[in-house]
C-alpha positions as CSV (number, residue, x, y, z in Angstrom):
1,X,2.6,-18.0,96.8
2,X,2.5,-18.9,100.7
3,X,-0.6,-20.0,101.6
4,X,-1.3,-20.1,105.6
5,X,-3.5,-22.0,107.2
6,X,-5.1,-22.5,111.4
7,X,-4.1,-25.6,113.0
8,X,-6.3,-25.0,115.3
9,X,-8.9,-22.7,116.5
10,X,-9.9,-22.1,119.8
11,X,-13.3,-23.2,120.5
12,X,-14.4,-20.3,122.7
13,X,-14.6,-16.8,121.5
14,X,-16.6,-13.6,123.1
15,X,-17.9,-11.0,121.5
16,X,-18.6,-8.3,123.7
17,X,-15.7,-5.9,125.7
18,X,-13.2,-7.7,127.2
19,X,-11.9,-4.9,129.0
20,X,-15.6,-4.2,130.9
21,X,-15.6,-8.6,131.5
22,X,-12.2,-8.2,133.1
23,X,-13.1,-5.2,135.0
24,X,-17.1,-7.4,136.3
25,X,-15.3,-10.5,136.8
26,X,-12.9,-9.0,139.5
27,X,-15.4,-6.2,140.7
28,X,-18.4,-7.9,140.7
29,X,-17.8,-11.7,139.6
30,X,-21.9,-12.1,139.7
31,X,-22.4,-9.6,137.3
32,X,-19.2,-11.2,135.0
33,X,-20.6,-14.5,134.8
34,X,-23.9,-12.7,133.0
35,X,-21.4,-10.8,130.8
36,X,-20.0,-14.2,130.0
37,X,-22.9,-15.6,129.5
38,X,-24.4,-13.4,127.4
39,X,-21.7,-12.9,125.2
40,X,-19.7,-16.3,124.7
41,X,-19.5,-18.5,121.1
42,X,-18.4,-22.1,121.5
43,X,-17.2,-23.0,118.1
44,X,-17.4,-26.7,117.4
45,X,-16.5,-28.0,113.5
46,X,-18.2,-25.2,111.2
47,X,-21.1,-24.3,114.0
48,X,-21.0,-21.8,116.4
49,X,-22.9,-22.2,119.7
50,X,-24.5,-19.5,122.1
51,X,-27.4,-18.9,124.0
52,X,-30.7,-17.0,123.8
53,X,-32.1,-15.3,126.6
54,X,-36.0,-15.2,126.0
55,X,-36.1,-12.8,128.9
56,X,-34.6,-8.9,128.9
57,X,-31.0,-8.8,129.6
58,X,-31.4,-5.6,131.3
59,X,-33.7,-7.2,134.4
60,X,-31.7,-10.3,134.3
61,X,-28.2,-7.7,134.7
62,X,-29.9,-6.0,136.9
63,X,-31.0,-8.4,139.3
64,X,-27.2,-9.9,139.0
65,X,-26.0,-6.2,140.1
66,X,-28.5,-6.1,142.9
67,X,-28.9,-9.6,144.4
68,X,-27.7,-12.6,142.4
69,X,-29.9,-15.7,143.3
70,X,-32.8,-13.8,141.6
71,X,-31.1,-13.4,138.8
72,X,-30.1,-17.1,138.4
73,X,-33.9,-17.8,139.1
74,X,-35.1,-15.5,136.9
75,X,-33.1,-16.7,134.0
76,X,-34.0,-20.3,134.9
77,X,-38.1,-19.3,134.8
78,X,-37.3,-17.4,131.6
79,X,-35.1,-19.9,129.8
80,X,-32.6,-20.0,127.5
81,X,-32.3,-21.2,123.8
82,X,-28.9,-23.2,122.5
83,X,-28.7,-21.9,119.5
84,X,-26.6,-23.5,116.5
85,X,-25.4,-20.9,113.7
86,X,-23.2,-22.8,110.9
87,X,-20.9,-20.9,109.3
88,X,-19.9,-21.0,105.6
């Protein structure tokens, strides 16, 4: 019996399309850092870390598409959450 095991595990992973962050981050980089944002893990140990928009996503998107320096404020007035989830 083989058994197989990760030397190491990269400590970022994201969760939503790649293919649509690709196509934002070269299109419209403003609106691909809120993609990336939104849908990043940093994996640390046995924890995974993200954060929690207490606003909408769909103003703060918006706002990125339309004129970017809201955006940023709008999610700074809002706020954000670190949140921890430890995996078993």
């Amino acid at each position: 019996m083989t058994v197989m095991s990760t030397r190491h595990v990269y400590p970022l992973s994201y969760s939503g399309s790649l293919i649509l962050l690709i196509v934002f981050a070269i299109c419209w980089p403003p609106l691909g850092v809120f993609l990336f944002i939104k849908n990043v893990r940093f994996h640390k140990d046995d924890s995974a870390f993200y954060l929690r928009y207490r606003g909408s996503w769909f103003w703060a998107i918006l706002w990125a598409i339309l004129f970017f320096p809201i955006a940023v404020i709008i999610m700074a007035i809002r706020g954000a959450d670190v949140v921890e989830e430890i995996r078993h």
